[in-house]
C-alpha positions as CSV (number, residue, x, y, z in Angstrom):
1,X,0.0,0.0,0.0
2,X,2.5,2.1,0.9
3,X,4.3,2.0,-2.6
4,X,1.1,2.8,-4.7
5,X,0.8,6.0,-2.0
6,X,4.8,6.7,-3.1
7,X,4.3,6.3,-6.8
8,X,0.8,8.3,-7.1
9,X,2.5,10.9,-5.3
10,X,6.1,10.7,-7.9
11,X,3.2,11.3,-10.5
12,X,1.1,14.2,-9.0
13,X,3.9,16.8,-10.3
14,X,3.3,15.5,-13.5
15,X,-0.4,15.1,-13.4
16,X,-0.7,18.8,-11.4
17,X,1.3,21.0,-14.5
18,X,-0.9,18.6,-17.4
19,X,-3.6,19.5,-15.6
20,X,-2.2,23.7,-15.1
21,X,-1.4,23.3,-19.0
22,X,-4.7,22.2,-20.2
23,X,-6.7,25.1,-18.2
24,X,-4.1,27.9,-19.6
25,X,-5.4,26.3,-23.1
26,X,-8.7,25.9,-22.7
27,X,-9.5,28.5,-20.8
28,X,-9.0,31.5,-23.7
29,X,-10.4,29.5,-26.4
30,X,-13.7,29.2,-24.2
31,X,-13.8,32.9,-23.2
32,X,-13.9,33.7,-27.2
33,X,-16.0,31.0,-28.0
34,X,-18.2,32.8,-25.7
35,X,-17.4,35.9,-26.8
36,X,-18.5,35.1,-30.3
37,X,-22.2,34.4,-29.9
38,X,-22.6,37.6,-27.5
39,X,-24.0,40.6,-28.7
40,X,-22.0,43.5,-29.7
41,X,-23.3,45.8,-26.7
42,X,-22.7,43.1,-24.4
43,X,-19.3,42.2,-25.3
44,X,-17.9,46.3,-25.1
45,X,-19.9,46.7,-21.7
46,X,-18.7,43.3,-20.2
47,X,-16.1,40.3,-19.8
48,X,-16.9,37.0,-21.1
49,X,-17.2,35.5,-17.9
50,X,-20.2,38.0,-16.8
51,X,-22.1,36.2,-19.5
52,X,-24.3,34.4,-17.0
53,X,-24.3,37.5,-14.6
54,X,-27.6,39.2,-14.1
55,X,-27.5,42.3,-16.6
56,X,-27.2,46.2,-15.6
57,X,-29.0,48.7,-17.1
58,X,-26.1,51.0,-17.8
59,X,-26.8,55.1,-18.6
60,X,-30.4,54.5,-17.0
61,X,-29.6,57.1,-14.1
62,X,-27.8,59.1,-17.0
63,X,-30.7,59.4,-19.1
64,X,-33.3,60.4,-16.0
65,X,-31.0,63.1,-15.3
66,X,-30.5,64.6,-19.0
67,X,-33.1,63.5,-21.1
68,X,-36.2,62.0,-19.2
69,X,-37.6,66.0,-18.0
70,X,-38.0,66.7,-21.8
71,X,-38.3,63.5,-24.2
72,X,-39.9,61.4,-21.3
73,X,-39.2,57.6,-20.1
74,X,-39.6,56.1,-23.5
75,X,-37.9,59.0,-25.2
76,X,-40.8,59.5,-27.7
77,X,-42.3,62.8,-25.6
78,X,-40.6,65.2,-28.8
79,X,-41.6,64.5,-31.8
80,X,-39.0,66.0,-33.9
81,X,-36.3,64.4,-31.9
82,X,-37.8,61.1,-31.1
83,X,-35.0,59.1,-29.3
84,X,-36.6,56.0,-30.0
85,X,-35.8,55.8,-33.0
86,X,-32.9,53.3,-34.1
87,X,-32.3,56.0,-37.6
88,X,-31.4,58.9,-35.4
89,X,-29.7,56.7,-32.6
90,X,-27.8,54.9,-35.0
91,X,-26.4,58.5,-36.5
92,X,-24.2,58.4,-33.3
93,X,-21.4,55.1,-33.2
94,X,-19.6,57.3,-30.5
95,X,-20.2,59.0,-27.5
96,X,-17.9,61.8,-28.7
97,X,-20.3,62.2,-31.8
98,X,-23.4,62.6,-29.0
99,X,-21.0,65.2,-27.2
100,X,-20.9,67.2,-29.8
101,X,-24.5,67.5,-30.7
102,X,-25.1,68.1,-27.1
103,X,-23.3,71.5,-27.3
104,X,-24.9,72.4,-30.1
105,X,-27.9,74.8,-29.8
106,X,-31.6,73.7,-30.7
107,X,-33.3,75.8,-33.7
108,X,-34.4,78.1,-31.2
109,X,-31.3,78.7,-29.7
110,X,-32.0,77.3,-26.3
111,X,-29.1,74.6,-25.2
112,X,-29.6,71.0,-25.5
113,X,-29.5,70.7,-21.8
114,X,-30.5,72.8,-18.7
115,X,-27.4,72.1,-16.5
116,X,-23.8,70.8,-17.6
117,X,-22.7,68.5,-20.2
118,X,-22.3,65.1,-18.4
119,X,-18.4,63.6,-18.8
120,X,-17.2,61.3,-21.0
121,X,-17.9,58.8,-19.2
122,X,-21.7,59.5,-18.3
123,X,-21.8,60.9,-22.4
124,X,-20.7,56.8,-23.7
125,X,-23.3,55.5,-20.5
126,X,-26.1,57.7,-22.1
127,X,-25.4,56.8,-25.4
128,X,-25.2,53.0,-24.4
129,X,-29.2,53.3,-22.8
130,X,-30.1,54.9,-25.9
131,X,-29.5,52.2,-28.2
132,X,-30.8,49.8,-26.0
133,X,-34.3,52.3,-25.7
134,X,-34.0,52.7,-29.6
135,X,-33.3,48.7,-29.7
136,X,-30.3,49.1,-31.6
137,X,-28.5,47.1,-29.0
138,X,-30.1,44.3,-26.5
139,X,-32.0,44.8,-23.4
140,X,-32.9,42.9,-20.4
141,X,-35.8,40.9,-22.4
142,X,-33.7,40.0,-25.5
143,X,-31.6,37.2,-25.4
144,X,-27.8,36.6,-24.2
145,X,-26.4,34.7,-27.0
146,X,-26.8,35.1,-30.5
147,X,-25.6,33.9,-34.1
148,X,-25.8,37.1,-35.7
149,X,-22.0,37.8,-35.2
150,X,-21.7,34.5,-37.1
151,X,-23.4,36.1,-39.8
152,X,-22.0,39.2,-40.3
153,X,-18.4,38.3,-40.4
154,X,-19.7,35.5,-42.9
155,X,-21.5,38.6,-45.2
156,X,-19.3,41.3,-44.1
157,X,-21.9,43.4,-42.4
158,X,-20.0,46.4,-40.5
159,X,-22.7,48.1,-39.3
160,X,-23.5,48.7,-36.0
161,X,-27.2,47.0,-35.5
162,X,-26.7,43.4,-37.2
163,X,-27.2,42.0,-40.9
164,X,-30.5,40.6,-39.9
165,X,-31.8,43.0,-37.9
166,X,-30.7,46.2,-40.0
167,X,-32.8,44.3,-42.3
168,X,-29.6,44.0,-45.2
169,X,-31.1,40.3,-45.4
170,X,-34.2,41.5,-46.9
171,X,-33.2,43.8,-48.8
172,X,-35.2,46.9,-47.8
173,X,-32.4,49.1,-45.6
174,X,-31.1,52.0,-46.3
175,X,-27.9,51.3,-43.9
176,X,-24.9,51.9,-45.7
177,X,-23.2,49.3,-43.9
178,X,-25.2,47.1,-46.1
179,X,-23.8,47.9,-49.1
180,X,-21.6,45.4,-50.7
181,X,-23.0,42.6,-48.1
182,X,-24.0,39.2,-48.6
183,X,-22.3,35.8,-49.3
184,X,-20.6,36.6,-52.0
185,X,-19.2,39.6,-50.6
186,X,-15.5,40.9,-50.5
187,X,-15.6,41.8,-47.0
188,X,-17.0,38.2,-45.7
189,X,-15.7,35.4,-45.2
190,X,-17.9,32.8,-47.2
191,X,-15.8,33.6,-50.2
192,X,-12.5,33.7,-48.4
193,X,-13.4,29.6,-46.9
194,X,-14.0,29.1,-50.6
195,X,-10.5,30.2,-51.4
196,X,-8.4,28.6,-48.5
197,X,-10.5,25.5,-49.6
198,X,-8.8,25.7,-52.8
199,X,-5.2,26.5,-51.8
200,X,-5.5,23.7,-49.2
201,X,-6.8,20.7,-50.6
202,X,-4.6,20.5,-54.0
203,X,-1.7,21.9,-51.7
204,X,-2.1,18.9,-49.3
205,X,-3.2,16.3,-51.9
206,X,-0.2,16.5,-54.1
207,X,3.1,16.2,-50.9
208,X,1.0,13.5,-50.0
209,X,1.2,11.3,-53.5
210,X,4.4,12.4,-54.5
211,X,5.8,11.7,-51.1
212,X,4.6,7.9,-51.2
213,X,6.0,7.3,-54.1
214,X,9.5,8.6,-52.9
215,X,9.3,7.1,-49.6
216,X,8.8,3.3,-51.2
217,X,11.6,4.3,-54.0
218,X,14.1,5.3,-51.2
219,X,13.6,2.3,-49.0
220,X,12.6,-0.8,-51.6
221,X,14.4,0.4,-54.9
222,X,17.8,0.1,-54.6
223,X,19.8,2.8,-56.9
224,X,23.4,4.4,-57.0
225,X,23.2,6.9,-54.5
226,X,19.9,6.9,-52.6
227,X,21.1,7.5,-49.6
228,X,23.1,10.6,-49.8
229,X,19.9,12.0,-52.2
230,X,17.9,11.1,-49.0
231,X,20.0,13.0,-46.3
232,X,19.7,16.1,-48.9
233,X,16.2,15.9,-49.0
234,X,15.8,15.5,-44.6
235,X,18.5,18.6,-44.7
236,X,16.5,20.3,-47.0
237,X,14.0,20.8,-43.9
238,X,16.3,23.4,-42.2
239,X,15.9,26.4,-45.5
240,X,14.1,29.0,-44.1
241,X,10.7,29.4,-46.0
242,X,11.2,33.0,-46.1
243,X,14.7,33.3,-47.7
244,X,13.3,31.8,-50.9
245,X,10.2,34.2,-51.0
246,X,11.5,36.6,-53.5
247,X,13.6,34.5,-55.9
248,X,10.3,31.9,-56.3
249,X,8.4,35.4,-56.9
250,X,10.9,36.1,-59.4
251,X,10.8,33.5,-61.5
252,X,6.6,32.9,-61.3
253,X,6.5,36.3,-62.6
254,X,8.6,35.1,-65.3
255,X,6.5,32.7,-66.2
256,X,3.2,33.8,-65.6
257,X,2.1,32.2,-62.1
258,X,2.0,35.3,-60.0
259,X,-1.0,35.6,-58.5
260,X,-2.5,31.8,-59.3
261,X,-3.2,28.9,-57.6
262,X,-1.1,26.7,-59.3
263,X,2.1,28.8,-58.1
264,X,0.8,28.8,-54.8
265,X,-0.4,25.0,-55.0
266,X,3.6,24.3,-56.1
267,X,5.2,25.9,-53.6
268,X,3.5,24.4,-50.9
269,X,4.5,21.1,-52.3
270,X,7.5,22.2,-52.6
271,X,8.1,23.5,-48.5
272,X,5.9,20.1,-47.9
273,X,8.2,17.3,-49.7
274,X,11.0,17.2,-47.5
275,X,9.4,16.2,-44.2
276,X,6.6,14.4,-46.0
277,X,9.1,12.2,-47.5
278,X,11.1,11.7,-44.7
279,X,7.7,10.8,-42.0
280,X,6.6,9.0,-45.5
281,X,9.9,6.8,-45.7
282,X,10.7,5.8,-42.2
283,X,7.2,4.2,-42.1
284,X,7.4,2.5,-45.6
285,X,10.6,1.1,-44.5
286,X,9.5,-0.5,-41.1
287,X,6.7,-2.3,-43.1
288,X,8.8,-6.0,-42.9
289,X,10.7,-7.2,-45.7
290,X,9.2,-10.8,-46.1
291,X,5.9,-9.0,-46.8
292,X,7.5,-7.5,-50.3
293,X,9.3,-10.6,-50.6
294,X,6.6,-12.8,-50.7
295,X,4.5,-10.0,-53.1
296,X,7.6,-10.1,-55.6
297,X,7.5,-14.0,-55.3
298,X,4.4,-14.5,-56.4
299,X,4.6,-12.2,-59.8
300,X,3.5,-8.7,-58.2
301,X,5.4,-5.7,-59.8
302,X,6.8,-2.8,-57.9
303,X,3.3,-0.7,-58.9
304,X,0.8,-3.3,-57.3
305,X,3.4,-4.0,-54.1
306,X,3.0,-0.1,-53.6
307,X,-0.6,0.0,-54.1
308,X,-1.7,-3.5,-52.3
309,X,0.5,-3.6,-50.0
310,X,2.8,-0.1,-48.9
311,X,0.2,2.4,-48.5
312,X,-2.8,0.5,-47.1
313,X,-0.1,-0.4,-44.2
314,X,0.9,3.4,-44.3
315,X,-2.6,4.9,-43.7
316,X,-1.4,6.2,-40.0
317,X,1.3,8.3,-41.6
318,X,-0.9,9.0,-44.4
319,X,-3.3,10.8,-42.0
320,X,-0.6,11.9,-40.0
321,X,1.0,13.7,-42.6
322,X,-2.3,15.0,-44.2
323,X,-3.1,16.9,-40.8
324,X,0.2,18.4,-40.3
325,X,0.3,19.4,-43.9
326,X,-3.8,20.7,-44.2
327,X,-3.0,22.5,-40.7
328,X,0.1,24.7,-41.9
329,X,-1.6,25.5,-45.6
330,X,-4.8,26.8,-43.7
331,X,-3.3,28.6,-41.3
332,X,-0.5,30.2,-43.6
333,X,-0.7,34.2,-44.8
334,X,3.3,35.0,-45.5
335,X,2.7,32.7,-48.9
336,X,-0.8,33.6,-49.3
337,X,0.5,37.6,-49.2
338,X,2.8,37.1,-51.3
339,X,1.6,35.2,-54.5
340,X,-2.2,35.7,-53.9
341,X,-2.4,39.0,-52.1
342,X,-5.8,40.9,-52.0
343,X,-6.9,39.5,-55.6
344,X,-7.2,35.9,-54.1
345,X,-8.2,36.5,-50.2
346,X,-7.5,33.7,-47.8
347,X,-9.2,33.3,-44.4
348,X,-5.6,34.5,-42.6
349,X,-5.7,37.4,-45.0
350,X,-9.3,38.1,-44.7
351,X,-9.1,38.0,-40.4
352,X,-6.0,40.3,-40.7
353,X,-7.6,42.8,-42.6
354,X,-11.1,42.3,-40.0
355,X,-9.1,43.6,-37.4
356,X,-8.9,46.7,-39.2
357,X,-12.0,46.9,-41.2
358,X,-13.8,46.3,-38.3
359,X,-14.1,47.3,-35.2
360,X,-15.8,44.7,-33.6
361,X,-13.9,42.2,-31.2
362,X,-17.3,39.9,-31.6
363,X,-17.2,39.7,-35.1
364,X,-13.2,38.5,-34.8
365,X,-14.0,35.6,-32.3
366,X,-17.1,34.8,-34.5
367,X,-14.4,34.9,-37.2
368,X,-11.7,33.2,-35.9
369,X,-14.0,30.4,-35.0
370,X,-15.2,30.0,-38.7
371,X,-11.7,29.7,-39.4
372,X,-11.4,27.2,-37.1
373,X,-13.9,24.9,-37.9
374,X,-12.9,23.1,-40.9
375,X,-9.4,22.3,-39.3
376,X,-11.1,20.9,-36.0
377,X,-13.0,18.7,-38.2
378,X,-10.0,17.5,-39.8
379,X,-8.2,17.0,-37.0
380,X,-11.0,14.5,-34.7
381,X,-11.8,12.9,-38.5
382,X,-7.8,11.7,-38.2
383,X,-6.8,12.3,-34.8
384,X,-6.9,7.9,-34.1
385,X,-3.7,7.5,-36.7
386,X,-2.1,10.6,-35.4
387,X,0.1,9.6,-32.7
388,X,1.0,6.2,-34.7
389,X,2.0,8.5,-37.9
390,X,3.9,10.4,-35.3
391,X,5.9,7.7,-34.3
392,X,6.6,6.7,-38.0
393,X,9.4,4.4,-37.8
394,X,10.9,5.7,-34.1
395,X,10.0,2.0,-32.9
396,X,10.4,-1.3,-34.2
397,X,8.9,-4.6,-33.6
């Protein structure tokens, strides 16, 4: 008894900093994922983990003070400046813009106010509790979560209500913000996914065939020097990708590929052949001997030992290799920059240029998690041969 007591407690330093280590990751990626289905209001005015938290109505005591005496508790007492209204409301997307009509006079030259301009701080409070009275931004009685952000970083909606509710969807807004919206869109990121699709797949697909066939030529063909063209190819790992930037630029816009997928495509391959051929090899060459043996006994050829017998016993570092290689294409934007710039947008192109489009952090959680999809899927579809095609030939027997 006392020896299982000794050796749980040799383990608990391990088991306490796995156990530190997967909080410190999970713990951000579930603040943004529930960051990205709050609404916009919501997410300036509070943290992620006040989601739950009963709500505040902010600028309430702001309003009474300013505004109540003359446009009353629903803000709809004057007419001609009804503050109920989400048109007028929506004119002001900063407290600093409501400032500044607050010094100004009315038409007959009385001042906005009776006493003194509230602060800044009191000015972005009122201006908060008049959205919410205009319903431009969520009350008490609308709901916590939402998948509008979802939406507008999908359509590239920028405006400050949402896609749906500005009513872009349907058509009939006059919100400029709606301009230029919608699936197709520039600004989204529907046609961006479409585009990394396209760089990712081909860019994955072809390390992945051309590697098998090298791996089973360097370790069942025997030809003059195989091995020293093997330890030039596992050297070739250590180039730095960003040293050969501008000559490969050079030359596609010699020939015509700047700007296409098939340069992009071939360069990828390119950066993705030396390590797929070496993860590719190492397994093809623990496969046993007597197996190819007996294949080449009975009459097989090289071509139907490689497709009978070397990769169905490869598929762990098949999948192995198509994660690793799917993972860095999707998330790359140095190569994307540079041979498909702006004409071509990729998702890491399109997020980067969300941060400054937009100035919404909902709409980049929503959009980082798009991103982030299609990878995750990838990843749990493949994750059961991952550590085998990890530990491609490190072990044998």
């Amino acid at each position: 008894m006392s020896d299982r007591i000794k050796a749980l407690f040799r383990r608990l330093p391990m088991h306490v900093v796995v156990i530190l280590l997967c909080i410190l990751w999970i713990t951000p990626t579930v603040g943004l994922l529930v960051t990205s289905f709050r609404p916009r209001q919501e997410v300036v005015d509070s943290g992620w983990w006040q989601a739950l938290a009963p709500r505040e109505t902010v600028g309430q005591g702001e309003y009474e003070r300013y505004c109540a005496s003359c446009h009353g508790a629903d803000g709809t007492a004057v007419s001609a400046a009804n503050l109920a209204d989400p048109e007028r409301i929506a004119q002001f997307r900063m407290s600093v813009a409501l400032t500044a009509r607050l010094r100004q006079n009315l038409p007959d030259g009385r001042p906005h106010l009776a006493e003194e301009l509230p602060d800044a701080q009191q000015t972005a409070d009122l201006l908060a509790y008049l959205r919410q009275l205009s319903g431009l931004e969520g009350t008490a009685d609308q709901p916590r979560f939402t998948l509008n952000n979802y939406v507008d970083a999908v359509v590239g909606y920028s405006g400050q209500a949402s896609y749906v509710e500005s009513g872009c969807a349907a058509g009939n807004s006059t919100d400029d913000a709606c301009l230029g919206t919608g699936i197709a869109s520039e600004r989204g990121m529907a046609r961006a996914l479409l585009n990394s699709l396209l760089v990712s797949l081909p860019a994955t697909l072809l390390p992945i065939v051309i590697a098998s066939f090298a791996a089973y030529a360097f370790s069942w063909l025997h030809f003059r020097g195989r091995q020293w063209l093997f330890v030039v190819l596992v050297a070739l790992q250590i180039v730095p990708l960003q040293m050969t930037l501008i000559p490969i630029y050079r030359v596609y816009a010699q020939v015509g590929l700047t700007g296409s997928l098939v340069g992009i495509w071939l360069f990828h391959t390119g950066f993705g052949l030396p390590y797929a051929i070496y993860l590719m090899r190492n397994f093809i060459g623990a496969i046993p001997r007597d197996i190819f043996e007996s294949a080449y006994l009975d009459g097989a050829s090289h071509w139907t030992a490689f497709i009978k017998i070397a990769l169905p016993l490869s598929v762990p570092a098949l999948a192995s290799l198509a994660i690793f290689q799917f993972l860095w294409v999707w998330n790359d934007l140095l190569v994307a920059l540079v041979f498909l710039g702006g004409q071509t947008p990729v998702l890491t192109w399109q997020i980067s240029n969300l941060v400054g489009r937009f100035s919404g952090y909902h709409l980049l959680t929503a959009a980082a998690f798009v991103s982030m999809l299609l990878p995750m899927l990838v990843f749990f579809g493949l994750q059961r041969f991952f550590v085998r095609g990890m530990l491609a030939g490190s072990v044998k027997g």
